[in-house]
Backbone as JSON, one array per atom type, in Angstrom:
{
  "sequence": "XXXXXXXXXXXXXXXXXXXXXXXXXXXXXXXXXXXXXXXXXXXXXXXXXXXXXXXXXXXXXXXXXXXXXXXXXXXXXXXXXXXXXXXXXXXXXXXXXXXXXXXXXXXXXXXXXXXXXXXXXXXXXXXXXXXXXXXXXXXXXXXXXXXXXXXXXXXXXXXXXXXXXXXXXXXXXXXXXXXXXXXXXXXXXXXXXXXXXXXXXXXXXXXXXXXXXXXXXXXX",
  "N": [[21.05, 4.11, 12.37], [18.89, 1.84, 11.15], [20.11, -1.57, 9.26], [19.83, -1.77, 5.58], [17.73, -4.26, 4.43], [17.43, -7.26, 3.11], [15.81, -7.62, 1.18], [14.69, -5.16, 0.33], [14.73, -3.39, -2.32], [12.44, -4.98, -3.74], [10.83, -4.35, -1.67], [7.45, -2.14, -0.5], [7.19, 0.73, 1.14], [4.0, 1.13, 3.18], [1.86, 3.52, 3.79], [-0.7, 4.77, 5.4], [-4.59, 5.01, 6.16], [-6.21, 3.44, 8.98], [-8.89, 3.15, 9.73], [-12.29, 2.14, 9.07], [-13.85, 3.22, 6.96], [-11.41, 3.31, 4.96], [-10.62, 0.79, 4.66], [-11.56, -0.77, 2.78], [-10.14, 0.05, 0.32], [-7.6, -0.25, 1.27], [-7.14, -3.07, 1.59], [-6.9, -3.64, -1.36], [-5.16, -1.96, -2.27], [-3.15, -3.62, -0.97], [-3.63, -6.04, -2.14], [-2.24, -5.28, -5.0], [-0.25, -4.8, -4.59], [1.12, -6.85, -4.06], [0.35, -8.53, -5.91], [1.83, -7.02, -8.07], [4.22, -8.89, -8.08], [5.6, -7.76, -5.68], [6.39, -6.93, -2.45], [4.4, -6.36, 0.24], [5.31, -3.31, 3.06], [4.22, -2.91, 5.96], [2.93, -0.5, 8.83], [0.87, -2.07, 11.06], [1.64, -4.78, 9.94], [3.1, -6.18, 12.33], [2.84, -7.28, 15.03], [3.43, -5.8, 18.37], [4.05, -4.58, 21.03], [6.13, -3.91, 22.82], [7.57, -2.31, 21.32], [8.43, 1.29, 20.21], [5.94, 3.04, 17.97], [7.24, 4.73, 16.31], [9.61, 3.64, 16.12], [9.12, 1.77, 14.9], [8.32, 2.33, 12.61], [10.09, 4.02, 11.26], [12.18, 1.65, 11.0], [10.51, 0.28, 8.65], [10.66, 2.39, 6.9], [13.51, 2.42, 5.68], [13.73, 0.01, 5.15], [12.52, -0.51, 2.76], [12.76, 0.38, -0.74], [10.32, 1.23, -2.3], [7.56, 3.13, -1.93], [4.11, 4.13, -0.58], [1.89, 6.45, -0.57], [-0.57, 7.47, 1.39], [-2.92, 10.39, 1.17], [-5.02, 10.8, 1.33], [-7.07, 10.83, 3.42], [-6.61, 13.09, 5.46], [-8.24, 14.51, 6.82], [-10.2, 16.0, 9.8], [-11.81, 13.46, 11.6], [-14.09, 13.84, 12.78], [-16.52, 16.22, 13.62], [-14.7, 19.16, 15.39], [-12.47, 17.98, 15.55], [-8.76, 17.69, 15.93], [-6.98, 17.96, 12.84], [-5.68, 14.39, 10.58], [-2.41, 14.07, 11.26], [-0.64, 11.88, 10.94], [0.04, 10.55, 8.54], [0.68, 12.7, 6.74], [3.38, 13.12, 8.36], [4.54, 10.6, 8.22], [5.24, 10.52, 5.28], [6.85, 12.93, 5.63], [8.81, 11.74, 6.39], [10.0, 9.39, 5.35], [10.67, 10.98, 2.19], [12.33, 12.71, 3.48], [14.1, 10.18, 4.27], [14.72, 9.49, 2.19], [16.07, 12.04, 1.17], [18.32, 12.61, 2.92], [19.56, 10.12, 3.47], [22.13, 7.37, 2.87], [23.58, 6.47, -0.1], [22.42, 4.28, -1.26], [19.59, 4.55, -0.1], [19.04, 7.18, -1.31], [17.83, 6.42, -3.95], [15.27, 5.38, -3.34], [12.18, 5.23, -4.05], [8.56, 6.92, -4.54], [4.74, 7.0, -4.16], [2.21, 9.38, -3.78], [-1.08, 9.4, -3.09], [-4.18, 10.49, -3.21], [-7.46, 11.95, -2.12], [-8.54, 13.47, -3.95], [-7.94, 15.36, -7.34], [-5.21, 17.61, -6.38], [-5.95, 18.62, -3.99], [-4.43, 18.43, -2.04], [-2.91, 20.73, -2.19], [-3.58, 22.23, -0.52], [-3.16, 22.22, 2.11], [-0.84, 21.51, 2.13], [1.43, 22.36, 0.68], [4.32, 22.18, -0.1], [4.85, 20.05, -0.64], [4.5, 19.9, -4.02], [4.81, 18.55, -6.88], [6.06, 16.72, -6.31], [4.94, 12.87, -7.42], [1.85, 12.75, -7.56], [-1.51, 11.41, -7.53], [-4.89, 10.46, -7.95], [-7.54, 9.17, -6.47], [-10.49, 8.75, -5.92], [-11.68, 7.82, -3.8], [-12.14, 5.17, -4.58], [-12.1, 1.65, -5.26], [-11.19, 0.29, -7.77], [-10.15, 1.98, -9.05], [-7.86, 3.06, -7.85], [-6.22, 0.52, -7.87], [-5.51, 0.67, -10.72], [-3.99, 2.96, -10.44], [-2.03, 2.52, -8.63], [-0.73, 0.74, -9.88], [0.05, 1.33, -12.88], [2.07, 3.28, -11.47], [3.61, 1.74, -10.2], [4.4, -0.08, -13.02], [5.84, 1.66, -14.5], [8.16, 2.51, -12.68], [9.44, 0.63, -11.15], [9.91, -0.75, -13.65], [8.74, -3.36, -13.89], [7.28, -6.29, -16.23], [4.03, -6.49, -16.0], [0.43, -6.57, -16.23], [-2.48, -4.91, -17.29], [-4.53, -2.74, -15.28], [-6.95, -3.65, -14.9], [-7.48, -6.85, -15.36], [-6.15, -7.47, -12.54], [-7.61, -6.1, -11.03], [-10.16, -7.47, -11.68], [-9.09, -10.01, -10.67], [-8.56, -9.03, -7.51], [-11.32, -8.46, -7.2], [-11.97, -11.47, -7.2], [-10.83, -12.82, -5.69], [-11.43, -11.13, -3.44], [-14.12, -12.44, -3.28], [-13.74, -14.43, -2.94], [-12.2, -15.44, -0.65], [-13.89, -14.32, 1.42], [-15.94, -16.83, 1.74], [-14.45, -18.75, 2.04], [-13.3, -17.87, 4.5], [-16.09, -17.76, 5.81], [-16.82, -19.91, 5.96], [-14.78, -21.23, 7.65], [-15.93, -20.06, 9.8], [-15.43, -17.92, 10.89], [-17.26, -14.93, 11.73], [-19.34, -12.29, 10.63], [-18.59, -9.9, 11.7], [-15.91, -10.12, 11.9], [-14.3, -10.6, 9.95], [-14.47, -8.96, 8.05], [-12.97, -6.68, 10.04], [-10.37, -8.45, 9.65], [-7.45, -8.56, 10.71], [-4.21, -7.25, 9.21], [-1.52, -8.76, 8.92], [-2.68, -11.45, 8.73], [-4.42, -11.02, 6.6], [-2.48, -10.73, 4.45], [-1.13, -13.03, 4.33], [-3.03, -14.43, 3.66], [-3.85, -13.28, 1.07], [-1.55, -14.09, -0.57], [-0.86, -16.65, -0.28], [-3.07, -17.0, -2.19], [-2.75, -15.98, -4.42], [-0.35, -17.14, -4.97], [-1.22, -19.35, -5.33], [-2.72, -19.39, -7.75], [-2.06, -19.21, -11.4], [1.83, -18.19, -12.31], [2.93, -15.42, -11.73], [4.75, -13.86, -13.87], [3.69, -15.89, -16.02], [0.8, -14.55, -16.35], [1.56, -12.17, -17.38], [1.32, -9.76, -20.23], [3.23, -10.24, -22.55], [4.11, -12.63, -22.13], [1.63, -14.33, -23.28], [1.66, -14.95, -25.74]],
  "CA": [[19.98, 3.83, 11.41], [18.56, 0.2, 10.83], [20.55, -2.23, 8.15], [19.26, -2.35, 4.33], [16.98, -5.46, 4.62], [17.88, -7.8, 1.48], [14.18, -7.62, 0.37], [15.01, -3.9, 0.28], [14.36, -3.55, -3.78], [10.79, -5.27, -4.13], [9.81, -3.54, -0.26], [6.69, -1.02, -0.23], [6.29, 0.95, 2.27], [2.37, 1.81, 2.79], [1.37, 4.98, 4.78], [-2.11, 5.35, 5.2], [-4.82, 5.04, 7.49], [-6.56, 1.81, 9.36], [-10.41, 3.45, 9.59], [-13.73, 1.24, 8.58], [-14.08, 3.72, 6.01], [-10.37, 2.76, 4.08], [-10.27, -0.29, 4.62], [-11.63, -1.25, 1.12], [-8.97, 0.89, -0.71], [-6.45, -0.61, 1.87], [-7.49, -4.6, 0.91], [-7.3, -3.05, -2.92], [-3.58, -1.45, -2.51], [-1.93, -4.65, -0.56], [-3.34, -7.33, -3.33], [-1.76, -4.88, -6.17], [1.43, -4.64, -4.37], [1.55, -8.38, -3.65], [-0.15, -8.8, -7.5], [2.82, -7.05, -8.82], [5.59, -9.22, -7.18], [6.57, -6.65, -4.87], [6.08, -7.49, -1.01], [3.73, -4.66, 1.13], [5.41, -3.0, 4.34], [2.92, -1.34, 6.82], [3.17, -1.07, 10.42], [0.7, -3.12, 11.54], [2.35, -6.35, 9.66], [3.61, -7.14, 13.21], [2.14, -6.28, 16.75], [5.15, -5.66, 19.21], [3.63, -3.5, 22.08], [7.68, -3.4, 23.15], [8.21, -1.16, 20.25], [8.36, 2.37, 20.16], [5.29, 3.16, 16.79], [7.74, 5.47, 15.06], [11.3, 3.15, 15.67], [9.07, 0.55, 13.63], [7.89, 3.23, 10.7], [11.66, 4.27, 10.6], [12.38, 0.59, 10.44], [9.85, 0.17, 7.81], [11.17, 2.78, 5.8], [14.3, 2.38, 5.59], [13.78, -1.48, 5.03], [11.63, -0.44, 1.37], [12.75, 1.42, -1.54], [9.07, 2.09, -2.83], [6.19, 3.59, -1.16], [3.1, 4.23, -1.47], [1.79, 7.4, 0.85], [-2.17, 8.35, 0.69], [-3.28, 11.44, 2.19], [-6.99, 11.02, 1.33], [-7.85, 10.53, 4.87], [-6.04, 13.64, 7.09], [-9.25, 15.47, 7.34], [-10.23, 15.58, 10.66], [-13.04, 12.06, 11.65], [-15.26, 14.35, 13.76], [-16.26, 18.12, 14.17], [-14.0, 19.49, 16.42], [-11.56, 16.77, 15.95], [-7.7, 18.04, 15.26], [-6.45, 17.34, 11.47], [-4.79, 13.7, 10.99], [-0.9, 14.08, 10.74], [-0.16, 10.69, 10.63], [0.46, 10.0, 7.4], [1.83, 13.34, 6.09], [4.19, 13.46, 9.11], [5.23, 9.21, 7.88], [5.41, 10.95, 4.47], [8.15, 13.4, 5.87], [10.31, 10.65, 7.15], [10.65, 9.19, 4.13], [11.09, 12.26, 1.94], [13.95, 13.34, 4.57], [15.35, 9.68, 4.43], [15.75, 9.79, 0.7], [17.0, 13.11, 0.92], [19.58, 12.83, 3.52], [19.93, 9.09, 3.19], [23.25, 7.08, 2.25], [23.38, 6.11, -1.67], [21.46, 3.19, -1.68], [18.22, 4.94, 0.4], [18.58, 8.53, -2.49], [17.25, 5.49, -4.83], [13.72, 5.54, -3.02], [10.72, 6.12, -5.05], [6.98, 7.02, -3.51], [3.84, 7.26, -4.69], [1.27, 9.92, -3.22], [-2.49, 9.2, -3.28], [-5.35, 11.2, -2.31], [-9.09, 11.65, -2.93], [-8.87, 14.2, -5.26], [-6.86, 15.96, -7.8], [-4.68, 18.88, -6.38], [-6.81, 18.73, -2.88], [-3.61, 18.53, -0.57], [-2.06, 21.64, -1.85], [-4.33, 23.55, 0.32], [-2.4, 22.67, 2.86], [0.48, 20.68, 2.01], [1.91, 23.0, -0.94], [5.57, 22.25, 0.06], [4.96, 18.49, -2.26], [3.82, 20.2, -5.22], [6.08, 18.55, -7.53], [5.6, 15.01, -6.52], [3.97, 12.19, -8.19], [0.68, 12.68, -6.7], [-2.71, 10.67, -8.52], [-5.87, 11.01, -7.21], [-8.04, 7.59, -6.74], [-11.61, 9.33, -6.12], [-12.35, 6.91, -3.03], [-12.58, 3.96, -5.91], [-10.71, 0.57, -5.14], [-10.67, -0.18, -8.56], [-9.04, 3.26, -9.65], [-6.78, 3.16, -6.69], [-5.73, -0.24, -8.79], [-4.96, 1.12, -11.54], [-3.33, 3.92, -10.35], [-0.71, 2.34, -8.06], [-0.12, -0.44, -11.13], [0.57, 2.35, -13.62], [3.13, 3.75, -11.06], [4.43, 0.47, -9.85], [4.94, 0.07, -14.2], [6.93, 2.27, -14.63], [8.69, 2.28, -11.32], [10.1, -0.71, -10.96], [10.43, -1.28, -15.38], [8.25, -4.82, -14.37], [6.41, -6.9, -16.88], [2.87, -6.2, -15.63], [-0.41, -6.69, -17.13], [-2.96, -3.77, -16.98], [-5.35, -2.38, -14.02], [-8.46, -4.28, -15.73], [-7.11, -7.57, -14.97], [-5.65, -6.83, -11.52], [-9.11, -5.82, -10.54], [-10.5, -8.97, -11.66], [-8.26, -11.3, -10.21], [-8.67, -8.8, -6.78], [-13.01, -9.28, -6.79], [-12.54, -12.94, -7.13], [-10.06, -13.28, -4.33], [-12.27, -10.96, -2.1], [-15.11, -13.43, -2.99], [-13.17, -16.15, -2.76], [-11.51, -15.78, 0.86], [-15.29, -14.36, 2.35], [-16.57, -18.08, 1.55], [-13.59, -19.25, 3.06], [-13.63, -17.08, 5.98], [-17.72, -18.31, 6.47], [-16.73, -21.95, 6.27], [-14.04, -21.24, 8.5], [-16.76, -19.78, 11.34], [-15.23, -16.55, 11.14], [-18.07, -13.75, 11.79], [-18.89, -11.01, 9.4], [-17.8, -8.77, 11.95], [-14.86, -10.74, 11.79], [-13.76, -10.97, 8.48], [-14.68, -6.97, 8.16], [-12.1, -6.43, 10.59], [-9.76, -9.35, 9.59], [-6.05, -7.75, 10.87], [-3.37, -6.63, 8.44], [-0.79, -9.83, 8.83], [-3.07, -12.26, 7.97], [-4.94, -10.34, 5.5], [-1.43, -10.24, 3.72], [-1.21, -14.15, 4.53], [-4.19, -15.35, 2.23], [-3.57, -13.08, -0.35], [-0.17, -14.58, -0.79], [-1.49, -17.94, -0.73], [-4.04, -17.04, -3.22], [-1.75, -15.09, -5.64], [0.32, -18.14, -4.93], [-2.14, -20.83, -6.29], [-3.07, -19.28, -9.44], [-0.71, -19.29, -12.09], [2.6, -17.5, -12.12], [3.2, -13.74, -12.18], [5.08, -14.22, -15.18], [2.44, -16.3, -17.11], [-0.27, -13.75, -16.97], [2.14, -10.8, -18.01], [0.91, -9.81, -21.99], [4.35, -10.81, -23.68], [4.09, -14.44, -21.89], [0.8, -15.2, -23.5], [1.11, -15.7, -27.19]],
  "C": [[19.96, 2.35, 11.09], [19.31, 0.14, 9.12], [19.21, -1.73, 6.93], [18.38, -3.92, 4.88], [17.1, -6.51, 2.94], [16.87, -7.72, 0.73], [13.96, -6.08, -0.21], [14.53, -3.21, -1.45], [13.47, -4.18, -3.94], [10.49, -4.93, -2.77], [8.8, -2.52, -0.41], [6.4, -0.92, 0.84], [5.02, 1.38, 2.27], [2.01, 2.24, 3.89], [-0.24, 5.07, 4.35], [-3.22, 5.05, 5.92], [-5.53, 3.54, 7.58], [-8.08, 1.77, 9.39], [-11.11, 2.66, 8.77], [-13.9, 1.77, 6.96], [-13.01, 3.4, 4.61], [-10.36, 1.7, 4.37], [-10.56, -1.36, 3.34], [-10.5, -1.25, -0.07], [-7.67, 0.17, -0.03], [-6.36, -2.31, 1.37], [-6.79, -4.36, -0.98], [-5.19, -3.1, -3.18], [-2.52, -2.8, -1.81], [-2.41, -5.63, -1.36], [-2.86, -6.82, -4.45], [-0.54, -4.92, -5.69], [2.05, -5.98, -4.65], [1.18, -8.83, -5.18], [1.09, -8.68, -8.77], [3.97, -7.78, -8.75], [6.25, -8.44, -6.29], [5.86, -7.21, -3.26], [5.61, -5.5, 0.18], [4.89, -4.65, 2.47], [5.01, -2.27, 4.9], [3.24, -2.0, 7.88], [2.5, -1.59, 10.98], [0.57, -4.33, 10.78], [2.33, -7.26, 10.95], [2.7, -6.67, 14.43], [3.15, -6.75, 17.43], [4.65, -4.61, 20.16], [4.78, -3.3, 22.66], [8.3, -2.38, 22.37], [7.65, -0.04, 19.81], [7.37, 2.13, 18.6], [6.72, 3.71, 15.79], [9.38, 4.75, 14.96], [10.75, 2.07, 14.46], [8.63, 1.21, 12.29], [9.37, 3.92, 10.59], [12.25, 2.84, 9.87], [12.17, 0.3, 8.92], [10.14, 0.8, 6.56], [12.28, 2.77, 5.35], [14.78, 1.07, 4.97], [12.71, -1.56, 3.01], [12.19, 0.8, 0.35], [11.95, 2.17, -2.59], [8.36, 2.39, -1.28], [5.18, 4.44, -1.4], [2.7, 5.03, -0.01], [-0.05, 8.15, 0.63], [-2.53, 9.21, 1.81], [-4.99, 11.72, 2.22], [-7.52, 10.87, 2.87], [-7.18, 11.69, 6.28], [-6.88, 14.59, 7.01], [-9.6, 14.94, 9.0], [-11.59, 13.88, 11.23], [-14.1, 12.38, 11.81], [-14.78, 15.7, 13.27], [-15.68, 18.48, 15.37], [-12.41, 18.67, 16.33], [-9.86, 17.55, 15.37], [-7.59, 17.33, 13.6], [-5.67, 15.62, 11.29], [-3.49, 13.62, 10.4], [0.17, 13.3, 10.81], [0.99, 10.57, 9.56], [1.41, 11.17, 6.52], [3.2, 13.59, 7.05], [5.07, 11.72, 8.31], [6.23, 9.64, 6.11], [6.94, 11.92, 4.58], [9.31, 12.85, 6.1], [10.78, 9.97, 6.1], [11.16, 9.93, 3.39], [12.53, 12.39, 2.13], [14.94, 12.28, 4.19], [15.8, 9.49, 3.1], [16.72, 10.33, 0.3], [18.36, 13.54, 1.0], [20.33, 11.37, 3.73], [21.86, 9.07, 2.28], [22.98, 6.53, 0.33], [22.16, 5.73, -1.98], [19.48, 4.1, -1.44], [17.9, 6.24, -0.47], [18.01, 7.46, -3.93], [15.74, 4.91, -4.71], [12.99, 6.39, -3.91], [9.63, 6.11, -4.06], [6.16, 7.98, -4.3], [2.93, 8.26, -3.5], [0.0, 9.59, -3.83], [-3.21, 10.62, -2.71], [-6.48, 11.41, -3.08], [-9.04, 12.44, -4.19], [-7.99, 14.98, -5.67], [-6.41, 17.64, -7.19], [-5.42, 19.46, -4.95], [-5.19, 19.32, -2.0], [-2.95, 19.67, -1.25], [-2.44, 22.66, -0.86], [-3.45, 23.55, 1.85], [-1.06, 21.71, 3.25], [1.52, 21.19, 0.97], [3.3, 22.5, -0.97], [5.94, 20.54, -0.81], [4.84, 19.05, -3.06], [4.92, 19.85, -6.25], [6.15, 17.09, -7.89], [4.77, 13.95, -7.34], [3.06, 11.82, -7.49], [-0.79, 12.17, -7.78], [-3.54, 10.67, -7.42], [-7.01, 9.55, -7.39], [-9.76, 7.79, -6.81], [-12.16, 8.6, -4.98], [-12.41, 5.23, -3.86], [-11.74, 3.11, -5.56], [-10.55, 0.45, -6.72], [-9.92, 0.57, -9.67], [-7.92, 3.19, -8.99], [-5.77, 1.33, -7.17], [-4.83, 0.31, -9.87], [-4.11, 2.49, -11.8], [-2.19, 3.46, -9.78], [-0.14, 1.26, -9.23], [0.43, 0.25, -11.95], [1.83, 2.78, -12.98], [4.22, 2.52, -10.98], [5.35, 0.27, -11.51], [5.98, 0.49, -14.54], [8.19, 2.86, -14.11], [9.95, 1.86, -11.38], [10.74, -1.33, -12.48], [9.93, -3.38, -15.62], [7.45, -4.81, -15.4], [5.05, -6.94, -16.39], [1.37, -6.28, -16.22], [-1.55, -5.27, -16.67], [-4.0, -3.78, -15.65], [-6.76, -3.54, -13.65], [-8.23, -5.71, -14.97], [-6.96, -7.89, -13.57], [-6.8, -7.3, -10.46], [-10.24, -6.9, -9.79], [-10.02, -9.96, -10.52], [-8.84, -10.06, -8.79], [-10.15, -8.86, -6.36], [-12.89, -10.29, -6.72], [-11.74, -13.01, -5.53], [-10.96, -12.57, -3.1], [-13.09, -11.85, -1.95], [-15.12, -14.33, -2.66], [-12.74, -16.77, -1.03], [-12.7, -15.19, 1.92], [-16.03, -15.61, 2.43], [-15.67, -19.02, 2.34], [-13.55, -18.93, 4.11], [-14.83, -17.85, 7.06], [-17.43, -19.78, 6.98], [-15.76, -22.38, 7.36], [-14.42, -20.93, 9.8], [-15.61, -18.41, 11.64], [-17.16, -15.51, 11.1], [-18.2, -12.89, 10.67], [-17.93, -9.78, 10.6], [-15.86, -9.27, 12.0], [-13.62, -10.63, 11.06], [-13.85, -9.18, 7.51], [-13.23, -6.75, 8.69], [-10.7, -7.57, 10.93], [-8.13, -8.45, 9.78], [-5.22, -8.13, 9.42], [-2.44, -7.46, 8.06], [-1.77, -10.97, 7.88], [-3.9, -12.26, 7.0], [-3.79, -10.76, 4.06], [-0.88, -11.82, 3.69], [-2.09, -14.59, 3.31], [-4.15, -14.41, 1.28], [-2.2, -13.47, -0.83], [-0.1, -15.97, -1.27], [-2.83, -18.04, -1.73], [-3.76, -17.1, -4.19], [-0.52, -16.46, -5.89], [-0.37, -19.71, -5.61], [-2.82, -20.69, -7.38], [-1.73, -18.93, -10.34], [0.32, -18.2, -12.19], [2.24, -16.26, -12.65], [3.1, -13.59, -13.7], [3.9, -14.85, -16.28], [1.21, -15.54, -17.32], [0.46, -12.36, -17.53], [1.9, -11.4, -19.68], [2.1, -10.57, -22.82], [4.37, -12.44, -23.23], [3.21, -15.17, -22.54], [0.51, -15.51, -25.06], [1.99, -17.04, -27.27]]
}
């Protein structure tokens, strides 16, 4: 089993899918992770066509002691199309490595998502128990839902969803103007990959004022 990773304690892992259709909610959930001080881990961070998909989502999990797991998306894409068992199969691996994990890895937390309240027991009943929240399709619920968890999580200083939000519309607006001036495409900047997505919000979140200084108890 892959080392602890020292980053291991602010790591999320994030299970969930890569489709046109999430990719709003996915932009949404890696500037709240990166918003809270915590650092996202999803598998395409890296591209490594040498590496087995599932040695790098073992990696991945094993290397994060949050995560964040959304199942809003394992209906099938198409009629006819099998179910997708992506994400609740990524969901098992964690689970398991909590379960059967050494010390440190039975200290994993994880958040479940999905569109709607109490949807996946239909055929996932064997979670029922978990901390599962329901986002409605909404980036700016799907905010304030993983911030709430993250809250109380982790026991950070945090400021509320509302905020968050904010600061996450300006930065979309902010890095599409950049993008344009940069002679990126719309189809471009639509389909801007996952690394450097996770790049300029870092350097964004990085040039407005500290974490710390917008948390509520910093500002009287």
């Amino acid at each position: 089993m892959a080392k602890l990773n020292p980053g291991f304690h602010r790591s999320v892992f994030i299970n969930c899918p890569f489709d046109d259709e999430y990719r709003p909610l996915l932009r949404a959930l890696i500037f709240t992770v990166l918003d809270c001080g915590l650092q996202p881990r999803i598998a395409s961070e890296t591209v490594d066509s040498g590496q087995v998909r599932i040695e790098r989502i073992r990696d991945l999990i094993v290397s994060s002691r949050f995560s964040v797991h959304d199942l809003s998306r394992i209906s099938p894409l198409r009629t006819g199309d099998l179910p997708r068992y992506n994400m609740p199969f990524e969901l098992g691996l964690d689970l398991g490595c909590r379960f059967y994990g050494h010390e440190e890895l039975q200290k994993k937390r994880c958040l479940i998502l999905d569109k709607e309240p109490y949807r996946y027991q239909k055929a996932l009943s064997d979670i029922s128990g978990q901390d599962i929240r329901a986002h409605g399709d909404d980036p700016e619920t799907l905010i304030a839902k993983v911030r709430g968890w993250l809250k109380v999580t982790t026991q950070r200083e945090l400021q509320s969803g509302s905020p968050i939000w904010q600061r996450f519309s300006e930065f979309t607006s902010r890095l599409e103007l950049k993008l344009i001036r940069e002679g990126f495409t719309a189809d471009e900047i639509k389909n801007l990959e996952v690394p450097e997505l996770i790049e300029h919000t870092k350097m964004w979140i990085g040039s407005e004022a500290p974490h710390e200084a917008r948390s509520p108890q910093s500002s009287s």
